[in-house]
C-alpha positions in Angstrom: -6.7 -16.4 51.1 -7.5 -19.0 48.2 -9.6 -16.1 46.9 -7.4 -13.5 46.5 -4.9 -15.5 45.2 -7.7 -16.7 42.6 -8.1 -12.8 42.1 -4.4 -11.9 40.9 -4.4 -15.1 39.1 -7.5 -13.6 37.0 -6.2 -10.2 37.1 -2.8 -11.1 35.3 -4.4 -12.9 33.3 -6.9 -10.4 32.6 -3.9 -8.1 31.8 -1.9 -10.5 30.0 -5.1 -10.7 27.3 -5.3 -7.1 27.0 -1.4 -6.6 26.2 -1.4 -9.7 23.4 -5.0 -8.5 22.4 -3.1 -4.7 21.8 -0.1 -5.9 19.9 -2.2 -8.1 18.2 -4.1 -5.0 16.9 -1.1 -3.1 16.6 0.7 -5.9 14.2 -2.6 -5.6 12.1 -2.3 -1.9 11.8 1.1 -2.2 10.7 0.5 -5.1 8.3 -2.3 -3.3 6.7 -0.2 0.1 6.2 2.7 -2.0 4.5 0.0 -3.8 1.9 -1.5 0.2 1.4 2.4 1.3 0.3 2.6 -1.9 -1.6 -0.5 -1.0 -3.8 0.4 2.3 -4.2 4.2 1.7 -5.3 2.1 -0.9 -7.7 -0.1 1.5 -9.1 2.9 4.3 -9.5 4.8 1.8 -11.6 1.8 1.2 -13.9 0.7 4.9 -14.3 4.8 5.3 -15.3 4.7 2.7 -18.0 1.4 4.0 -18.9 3.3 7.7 -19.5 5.9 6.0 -21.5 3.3 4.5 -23.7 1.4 7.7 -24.3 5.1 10.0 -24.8 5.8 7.4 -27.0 2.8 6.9 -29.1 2.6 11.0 -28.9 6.2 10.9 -30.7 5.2 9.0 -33.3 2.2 11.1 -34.1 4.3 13.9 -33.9 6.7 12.9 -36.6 3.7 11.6 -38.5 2.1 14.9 -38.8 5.3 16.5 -39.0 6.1 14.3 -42.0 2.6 15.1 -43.5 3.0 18.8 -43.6 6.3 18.2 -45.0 4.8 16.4 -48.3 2.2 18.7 -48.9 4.1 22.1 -48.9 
C-alpha cells in the first residue's frame, strides 16, 4: 500500500519535472527567437543609415562631376 502510494508520489512528480522541464525549454526557444528579430531589426537600421550615407555622398559626387564638366566645356 505504502508502496504504491510512494509510486504515484514519484510518478507526479516525475511528470511535474517533465512539464516545467518543457516550458522551460519552450520559454528559451521563444526568448532566443525574440533576441534573433532584435539583431536583425538592429542590423536593418544600420544597413539604412549606411544607404543614406552612400546616396548621399553619391549626390555630392554627382554634382561635383556635374560641376566639373560644366567648367571645362
Amino acid at each position: 500500500m505504502v508502496g504504491k502510494k510512494l509510486d504515484e508520489v514519484f510518478s507526479s512528480l516525475k511528470d511535474n519535472f517533465l512539464f516545467i522541464f518543457s516550458v522551460i525549454i519552450f520559454l528559451i526557444f521563444i526568448v532566443s527567437c525574440e533576441r534573433s528579430f532584435q539583431n536583425f531589426d538592429k542590423n536593418l537600421m544600420e544597413k539604412k543609415k549606411e544607404l543614406e550615407d552612400f546616396n548621399e555622398k553619391s549626390s555630392i559626387r554627382k554634382e561635383q562631376i556635374l560641376k566639373t564638366q560644366n567648367e571645362q566645356d
